[in-house]
DRENMARMAR-513753 format. One record per atom (N, C-alpha, C): y, x, z. Coordinates in pm, whole numbers, padded with zeros to 5 digits, always signed. Layout:
! DRENMARMAR-513753
YXZ
...
//
This chain:
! DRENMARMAR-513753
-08700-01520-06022
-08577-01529-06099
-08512-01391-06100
-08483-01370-06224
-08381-01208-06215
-08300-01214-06290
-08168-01187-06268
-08038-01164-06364
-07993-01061-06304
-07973-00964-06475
-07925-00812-06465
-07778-00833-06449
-07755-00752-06340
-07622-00747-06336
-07520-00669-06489
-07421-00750-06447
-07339-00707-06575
-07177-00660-06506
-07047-00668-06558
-06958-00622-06545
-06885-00729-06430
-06963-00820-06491
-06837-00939-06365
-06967-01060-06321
-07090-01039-06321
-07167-01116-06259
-07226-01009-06196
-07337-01050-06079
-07435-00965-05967
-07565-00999-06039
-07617-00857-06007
-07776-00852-06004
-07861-00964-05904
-07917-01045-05921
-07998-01153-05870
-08145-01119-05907
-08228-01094-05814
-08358-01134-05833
-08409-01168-05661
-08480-01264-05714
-08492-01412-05608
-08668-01411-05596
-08754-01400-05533
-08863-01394-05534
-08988-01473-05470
-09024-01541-05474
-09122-01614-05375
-09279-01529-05309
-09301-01496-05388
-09404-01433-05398
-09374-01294-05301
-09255-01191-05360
-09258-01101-05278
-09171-01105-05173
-09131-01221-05112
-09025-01279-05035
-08924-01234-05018
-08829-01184-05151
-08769-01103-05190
-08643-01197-05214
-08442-01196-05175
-08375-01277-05235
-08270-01152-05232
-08194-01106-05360
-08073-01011-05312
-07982-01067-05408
-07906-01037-05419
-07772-01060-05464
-07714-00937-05456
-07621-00837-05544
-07573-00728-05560
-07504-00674-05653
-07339-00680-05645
-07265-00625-05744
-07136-00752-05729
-07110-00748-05844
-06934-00813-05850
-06961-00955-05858
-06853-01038-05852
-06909-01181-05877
-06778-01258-05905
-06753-01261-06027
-06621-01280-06098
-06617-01345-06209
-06726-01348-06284
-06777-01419-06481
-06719-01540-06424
-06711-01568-06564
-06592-01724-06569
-06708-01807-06556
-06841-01791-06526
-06981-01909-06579
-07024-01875-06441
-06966-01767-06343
-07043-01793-06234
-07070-01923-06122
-07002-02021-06186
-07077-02133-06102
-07201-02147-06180
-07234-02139-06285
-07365-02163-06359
-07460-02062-06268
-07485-01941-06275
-07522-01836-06214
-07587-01897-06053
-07483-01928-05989
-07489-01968-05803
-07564-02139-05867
-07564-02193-05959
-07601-02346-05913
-07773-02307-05977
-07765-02204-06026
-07925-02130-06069
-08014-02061-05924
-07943-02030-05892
-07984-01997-05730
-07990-02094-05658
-07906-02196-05636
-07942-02284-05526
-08027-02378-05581
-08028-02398-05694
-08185-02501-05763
-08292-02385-05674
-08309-02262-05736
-08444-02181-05677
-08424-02209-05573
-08338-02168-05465
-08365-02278-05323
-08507-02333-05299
-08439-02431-05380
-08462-02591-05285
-08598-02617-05353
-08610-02536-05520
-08762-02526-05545
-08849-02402-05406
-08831-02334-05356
-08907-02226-05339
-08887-02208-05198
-08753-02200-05120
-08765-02246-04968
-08850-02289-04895
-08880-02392-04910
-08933-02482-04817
-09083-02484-04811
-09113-02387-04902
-09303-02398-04910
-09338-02241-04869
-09239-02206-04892
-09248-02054-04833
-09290-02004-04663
-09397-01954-04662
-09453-01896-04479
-09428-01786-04447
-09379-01665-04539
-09299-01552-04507
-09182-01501-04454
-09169-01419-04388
-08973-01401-04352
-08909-01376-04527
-08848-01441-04560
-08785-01403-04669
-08659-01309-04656
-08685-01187-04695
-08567-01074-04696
-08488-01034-04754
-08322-01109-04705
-08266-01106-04814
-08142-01021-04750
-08090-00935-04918
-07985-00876-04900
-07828-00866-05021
-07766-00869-04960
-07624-00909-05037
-07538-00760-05012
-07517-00765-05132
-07399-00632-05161
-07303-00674-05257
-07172-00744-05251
-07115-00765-05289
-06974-00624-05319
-06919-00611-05458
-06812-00540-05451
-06659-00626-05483
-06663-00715-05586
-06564-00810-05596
-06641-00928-05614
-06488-01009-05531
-06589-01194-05537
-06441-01269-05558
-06467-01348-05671
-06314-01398-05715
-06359-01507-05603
-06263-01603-05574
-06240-01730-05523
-06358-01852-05541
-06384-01869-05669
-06500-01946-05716
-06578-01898-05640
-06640-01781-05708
-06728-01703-05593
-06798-01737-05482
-06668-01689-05399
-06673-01729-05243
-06693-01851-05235
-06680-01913-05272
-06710-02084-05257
-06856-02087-05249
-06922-02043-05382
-07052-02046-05399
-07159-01979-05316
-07058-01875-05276
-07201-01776-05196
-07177-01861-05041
-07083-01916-05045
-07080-02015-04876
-07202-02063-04874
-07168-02151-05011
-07302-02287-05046
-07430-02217-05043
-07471-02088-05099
-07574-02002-05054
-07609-01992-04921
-07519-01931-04845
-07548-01956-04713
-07565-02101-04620
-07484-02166-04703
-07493-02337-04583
-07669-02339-04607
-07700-02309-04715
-07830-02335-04753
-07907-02342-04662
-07896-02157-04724
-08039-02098-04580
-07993-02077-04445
-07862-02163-04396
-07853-02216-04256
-07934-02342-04275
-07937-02443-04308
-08009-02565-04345
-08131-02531-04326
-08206-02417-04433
-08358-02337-04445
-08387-02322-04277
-08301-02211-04226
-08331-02160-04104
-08337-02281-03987
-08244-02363-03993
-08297-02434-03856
-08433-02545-03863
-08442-02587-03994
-08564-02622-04009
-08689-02524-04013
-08642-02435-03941
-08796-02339-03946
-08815-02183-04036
-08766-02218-04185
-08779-02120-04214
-08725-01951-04177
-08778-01892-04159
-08775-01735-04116
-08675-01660-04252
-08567-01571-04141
-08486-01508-04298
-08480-01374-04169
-08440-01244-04287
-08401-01119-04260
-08244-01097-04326
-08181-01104-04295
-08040-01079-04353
-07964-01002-04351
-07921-00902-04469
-07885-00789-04393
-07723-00817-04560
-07632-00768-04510
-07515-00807-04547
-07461-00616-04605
-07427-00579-04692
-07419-00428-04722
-07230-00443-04750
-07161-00374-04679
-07008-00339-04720
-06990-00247-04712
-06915-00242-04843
-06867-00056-04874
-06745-00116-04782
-06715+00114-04738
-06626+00111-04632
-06491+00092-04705
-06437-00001-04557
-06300-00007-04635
-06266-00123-04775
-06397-00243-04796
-06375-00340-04848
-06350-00431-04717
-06253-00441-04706
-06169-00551-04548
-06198-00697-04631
-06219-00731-04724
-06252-00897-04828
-06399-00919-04827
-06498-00817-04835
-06580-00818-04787
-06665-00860-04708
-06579-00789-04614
-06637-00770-04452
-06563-00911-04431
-06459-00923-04414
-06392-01048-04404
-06497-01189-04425
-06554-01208-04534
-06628-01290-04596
-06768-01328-04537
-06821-01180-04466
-06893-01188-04437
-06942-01214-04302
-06794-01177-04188
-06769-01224-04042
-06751-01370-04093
-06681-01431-04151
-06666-01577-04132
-06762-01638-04158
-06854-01584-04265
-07012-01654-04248
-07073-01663-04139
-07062-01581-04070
-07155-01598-03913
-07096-01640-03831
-06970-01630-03837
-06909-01736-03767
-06921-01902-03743
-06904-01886-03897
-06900-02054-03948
-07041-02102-03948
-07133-02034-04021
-07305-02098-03956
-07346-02020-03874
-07325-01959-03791
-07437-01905-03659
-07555-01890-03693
-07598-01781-03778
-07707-01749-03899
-07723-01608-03843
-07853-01588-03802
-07836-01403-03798
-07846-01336-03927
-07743-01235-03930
-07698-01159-04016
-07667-01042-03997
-07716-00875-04024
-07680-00767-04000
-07583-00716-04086
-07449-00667-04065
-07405-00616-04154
-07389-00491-04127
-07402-00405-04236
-07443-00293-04288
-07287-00215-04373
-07199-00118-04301
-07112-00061-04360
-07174+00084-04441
-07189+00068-04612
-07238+00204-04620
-07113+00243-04749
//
């Protein structure tokens, strides 16, 4: 799956094959629940048959409210993925000095106990 990032949605390409999942850029389009409910279908198709560490990385710069909702549900996911077995690499990218960000991204590991590296660049 790949969607080019644009002005108020993120670059998505989701991969099975090269066990590839990123997410990267703004996340604000008025259709982005369409966008996130396109990702979590690939999920639940492509997860679970997968034997690779799947390596995924998130660089978010703005995330309206909707948003954040959705990229939770991303993560409840592949907390769900991970304790049933599947293998993840997670590496979390915040520009310095996005505190909403970083914010977003401590309460994820908080809230699922998911390893997650985050990455200030």
């Amino acid at each position: 799956m790949l969607l080019e990032k644009t002005k108020e949605s993120p670059f998505i390409y989701l991969s099975a094959e090269q066990c590839k999942f990123e997410i990267k850029g703004s996340s604000f389009s008025e259709y982005i629940n369409e966008v996130y409910d396109d990702v979590l279908k690939w999920m639940d198709d492509n997860i679970p048959e997968m034997k690779c560490i799947l390596h995924c990385e998130f660089h978010f710069h703005v995330v309206s409210s909707v948003s954040r909702k959705k990229i939770l549900q991303v993560f409840i996911k592949l907390s769900e993925f991970y304790r049933k077995g599947n293998k993840f690499e997670i590496i979390w990218y915040v520009d310095k000095g996005d505190e909403d960000v970083l914010d977003l991204s401590e309460e994820i590991t908080e809230l699922l106990h998911i390893p997650m590296k985050i990455i200030e660049v």
